[in-house]
N, C-alpha and C positions, 0 to 999 in steps of 0.2 A: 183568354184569347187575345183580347186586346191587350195586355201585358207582351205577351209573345209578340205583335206584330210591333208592337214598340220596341222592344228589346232588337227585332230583327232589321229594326231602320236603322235605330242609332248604331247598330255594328256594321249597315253597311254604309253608312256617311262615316264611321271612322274607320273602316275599309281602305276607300275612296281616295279618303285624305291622305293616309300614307302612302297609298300608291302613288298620288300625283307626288306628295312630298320626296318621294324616288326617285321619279321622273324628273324632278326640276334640279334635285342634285344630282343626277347623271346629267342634265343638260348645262347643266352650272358649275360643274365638277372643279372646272377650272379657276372659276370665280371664288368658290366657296374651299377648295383647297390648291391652293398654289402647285403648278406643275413646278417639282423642286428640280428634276435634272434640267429644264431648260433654265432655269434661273441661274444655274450652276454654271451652264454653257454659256450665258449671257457675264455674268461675271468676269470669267474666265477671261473671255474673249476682252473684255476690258483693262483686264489686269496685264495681258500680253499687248496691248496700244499702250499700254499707260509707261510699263518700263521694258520695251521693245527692247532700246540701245542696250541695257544692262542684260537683258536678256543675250543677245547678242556676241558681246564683248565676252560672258561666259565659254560659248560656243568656240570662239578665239582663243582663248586663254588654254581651256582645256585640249582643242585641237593641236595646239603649238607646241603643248605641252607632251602631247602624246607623240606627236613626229619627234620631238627632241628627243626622246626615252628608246622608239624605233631607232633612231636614229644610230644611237648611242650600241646599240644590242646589236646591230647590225656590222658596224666596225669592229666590235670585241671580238663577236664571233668570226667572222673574216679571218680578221688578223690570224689568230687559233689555229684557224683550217690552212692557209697559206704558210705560215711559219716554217714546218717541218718541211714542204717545197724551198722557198728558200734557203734553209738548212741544208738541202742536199745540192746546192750549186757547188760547194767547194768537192765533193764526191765528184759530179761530171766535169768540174772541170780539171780534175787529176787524169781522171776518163779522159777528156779531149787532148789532152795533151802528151798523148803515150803512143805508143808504136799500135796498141790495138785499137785503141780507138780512132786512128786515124784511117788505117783500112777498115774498119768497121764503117766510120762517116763514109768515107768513099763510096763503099757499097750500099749503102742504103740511101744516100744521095744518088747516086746512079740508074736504082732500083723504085727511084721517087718514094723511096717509105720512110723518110727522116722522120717522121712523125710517130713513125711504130717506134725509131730508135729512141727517140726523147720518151719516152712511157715508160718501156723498158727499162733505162737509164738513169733519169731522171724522176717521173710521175710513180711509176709504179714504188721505186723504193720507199718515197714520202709517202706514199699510202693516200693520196691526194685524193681520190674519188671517191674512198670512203670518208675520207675527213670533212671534204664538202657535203657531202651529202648529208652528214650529222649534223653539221652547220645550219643546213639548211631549214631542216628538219626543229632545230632548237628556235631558230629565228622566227619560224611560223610559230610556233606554239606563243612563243613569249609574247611577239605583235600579237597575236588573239589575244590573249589575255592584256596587256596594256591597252586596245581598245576599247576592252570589254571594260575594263576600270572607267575608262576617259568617257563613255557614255554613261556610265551609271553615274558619276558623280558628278555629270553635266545634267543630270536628271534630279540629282539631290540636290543640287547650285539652284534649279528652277523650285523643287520644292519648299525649299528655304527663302528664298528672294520673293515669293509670292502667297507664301503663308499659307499652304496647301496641306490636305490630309491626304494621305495616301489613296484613293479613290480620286481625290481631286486629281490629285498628279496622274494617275492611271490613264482617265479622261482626256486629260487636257496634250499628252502625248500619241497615245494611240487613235482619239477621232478630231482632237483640234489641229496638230502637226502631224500626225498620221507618220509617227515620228516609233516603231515598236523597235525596242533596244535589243529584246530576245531575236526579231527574226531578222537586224541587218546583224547579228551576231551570228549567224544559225547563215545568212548568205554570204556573211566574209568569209567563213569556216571554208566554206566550198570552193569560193573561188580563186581564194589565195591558195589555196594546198592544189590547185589547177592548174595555179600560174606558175609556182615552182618545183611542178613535175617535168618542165620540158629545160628546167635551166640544172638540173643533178647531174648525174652518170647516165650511161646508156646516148652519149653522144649529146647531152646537153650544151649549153653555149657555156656553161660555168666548170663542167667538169673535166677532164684531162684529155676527154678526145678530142674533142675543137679546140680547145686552149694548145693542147700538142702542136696543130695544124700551124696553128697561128705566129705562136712561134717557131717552131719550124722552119717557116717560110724564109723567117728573118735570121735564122744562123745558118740556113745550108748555103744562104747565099755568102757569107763568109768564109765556111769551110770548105765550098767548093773552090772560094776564090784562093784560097788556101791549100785548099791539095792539087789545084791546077799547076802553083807553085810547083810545090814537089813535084807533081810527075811530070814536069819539065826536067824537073834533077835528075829523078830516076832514068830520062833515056839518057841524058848524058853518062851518068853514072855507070849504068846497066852497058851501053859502048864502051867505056874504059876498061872496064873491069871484062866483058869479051875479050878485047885485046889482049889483058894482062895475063890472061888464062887458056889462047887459045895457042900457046908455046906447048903448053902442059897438055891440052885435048891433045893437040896435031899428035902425039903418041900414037892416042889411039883412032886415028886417023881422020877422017873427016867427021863423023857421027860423033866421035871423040871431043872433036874440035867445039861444034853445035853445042852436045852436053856441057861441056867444062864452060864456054861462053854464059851458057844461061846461069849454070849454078855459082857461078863468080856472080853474074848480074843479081840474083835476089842474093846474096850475102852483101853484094855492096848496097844495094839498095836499104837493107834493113839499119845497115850500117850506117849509111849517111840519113835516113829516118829518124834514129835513136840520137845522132848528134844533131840535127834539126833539129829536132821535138827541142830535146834538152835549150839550145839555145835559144828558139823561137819562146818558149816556157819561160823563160827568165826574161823575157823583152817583154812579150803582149799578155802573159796569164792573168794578169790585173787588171786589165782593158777589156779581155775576153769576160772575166770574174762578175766587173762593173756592170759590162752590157748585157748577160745575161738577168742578175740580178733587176736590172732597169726596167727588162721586158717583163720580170715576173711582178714586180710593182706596180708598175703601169696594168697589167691585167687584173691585179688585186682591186685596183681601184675604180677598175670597170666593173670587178664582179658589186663591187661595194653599191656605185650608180646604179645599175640595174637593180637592184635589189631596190635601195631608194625610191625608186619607180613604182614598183609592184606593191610597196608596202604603204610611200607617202602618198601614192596617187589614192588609195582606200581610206584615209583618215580624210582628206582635203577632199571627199567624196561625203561622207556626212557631216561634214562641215556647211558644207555648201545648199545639200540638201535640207537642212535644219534651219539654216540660215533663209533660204527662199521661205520655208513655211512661216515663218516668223515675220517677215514681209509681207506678204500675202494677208495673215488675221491684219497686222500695223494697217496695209491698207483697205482693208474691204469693212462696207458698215456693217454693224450688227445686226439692223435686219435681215441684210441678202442673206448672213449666215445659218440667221436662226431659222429661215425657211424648210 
């Protein structure tokens, strides 16, 4: 009996003791095994003070490096998509300078729709709205993907420069720069393929319907001033050639007369058209040739800047972003953070 009640103390005094030995390492926990991710984060946060600038200068490099590649992708493609439009200036301007195209302009200058006529004429044959739009279409894909490069390997520049395991780096982006590669990759997807739905076809600022308008404006004001010309000729013309022919109506007597007037007036009219054109064509078709071509360059290189815009304003957008948080650890102490 008394064996038993010994046996039943010393099991519960070594009971006892392991429980509080529990206790004091749950309350010790810290003491006794180092909290290793705040260690990690304290580190870290050191490593990013310690070579900030180089940190930095990365972010630079790599971002300048990625706009110059947009860059580049962005005029190649252009050029591509433009090309075949400028190709076809020598086409309209055979077109402009012919008997039909000259009452063609008149009428649809007359009719304010010079701008259907250049599409028609002009856009539609180069196939210009599809061309762009394939442009367009290539340029977003490839900038995705060159960002997506230009962050990952500003992300492997930090793991290298800091002597980080993969974990480390995980960390030290996603909660120290709150800096996640996958989801500003996963929001540029979105917002660019946004930005260049309203610059395609279907009346875009880059595609043949507004660009049509645009120029338009700047040739009808030419060709009108141009066949105001002519049909000053024309009534002259169209008088002489009544006269010469209303010897022949008076035949058939006054109606006679009327008829044979008008049908001299459009034969002489077409007649002196066709030697116009001809001669006007060998004076200005070079000038006419140049100045179209001008405006279509001049618009190429608007479509090029805008483009520019939409695409460098997004790189210089987590440049700047990556740039502040790096700032931000450089300046704050390591306690407020690790709080």
């Amino acid at each position: 009996m008394g064996r038993f009640f010994l046996k039943a103390f010393w099991g519960t005094i070594i009971f006892l003791l392991l429980v509080y030995a529990g206790v004091m390492i749950y309350i010790n926990r810290t003491a006794i095994f180092p909290n290793t991710e705040k260690n990690l984060t304290k580190d870290l946060i050191q490593k990013i003070q310690q070579n900030s600038p180089y940190l930095i200068q990365i972010v630079q490099d790599s971002s300048n490096e990625s706009k110059e590649q947009i860059r580049q992708l962005i005029d190649k493609e252009i050029e591509v998509a433009y090309k075949p439009l400028l190709d076809q200036v020598d086409n309209f301007t055979t077109f402009h300078y012919s008997v039909r195209g000259e009452y063609t302009e008149i009428y649809y200058i007359l009719t304010n729709q010079f701008d259907e006529l250049l599409r028609k004429e002009l856009f539609e044959p180069a196939n210009f709205d599809e061309n762009i739009k394939d442009a367009l279409n290539r340029i977003n894909y490839s900038a995705l993907q060159v960002i997506n490069s230009s962050l990952t390997t500003t992300q492997t520049s930090f793991q290298t420069l800091l002597g980080l395991d993969k974990n480390a780096t995980a960390m030290l982006f996603d909660d120290l720069l709150n800096f996640s590669v996958k989801d500003i990759i996963l929001r540029y997807e979105i917002n660019l393929t946004n930005s260049i739905k309203g610059v395609g076809t279907g009346g875009g600022a880059l595609g043949g319907a507004l660009l049509g308008k645009a120029i338009a404006k700047k040739l009808s004001q030419k060709t009108l001033l141009k066949g105001g010309t002519k049909l000053g000729a024309k009534v002259l013309v169209s008088a002489e050639s009544a006269l010469s022919t209303s010897t022949v109506g008076a035949l058939g007597g006054p109606v006679g007369a009327f008829l044979g007037g008008v049908i001299g007036a459009v034969g002489g009219w077409i007649a002196s058209d066709a030697a116009i054109i001809a001669a006007e064509k060998k004076l200005t078709s070079q000038e006419f040739k140049k100045e179209l071509q001008k405006l279509l360059t001049e618009q190429k290189e608007h479509t090029k800047e805008t483009l520019y815009k939409i695409y460098l304003n997004k790189v210089q957008s987590w440049e700047q972003n990556l740039t502040k948080q790096i700032e931000k650890v450089k300046s704050q102490p390591i306690k407020e953070m690790l709080r």
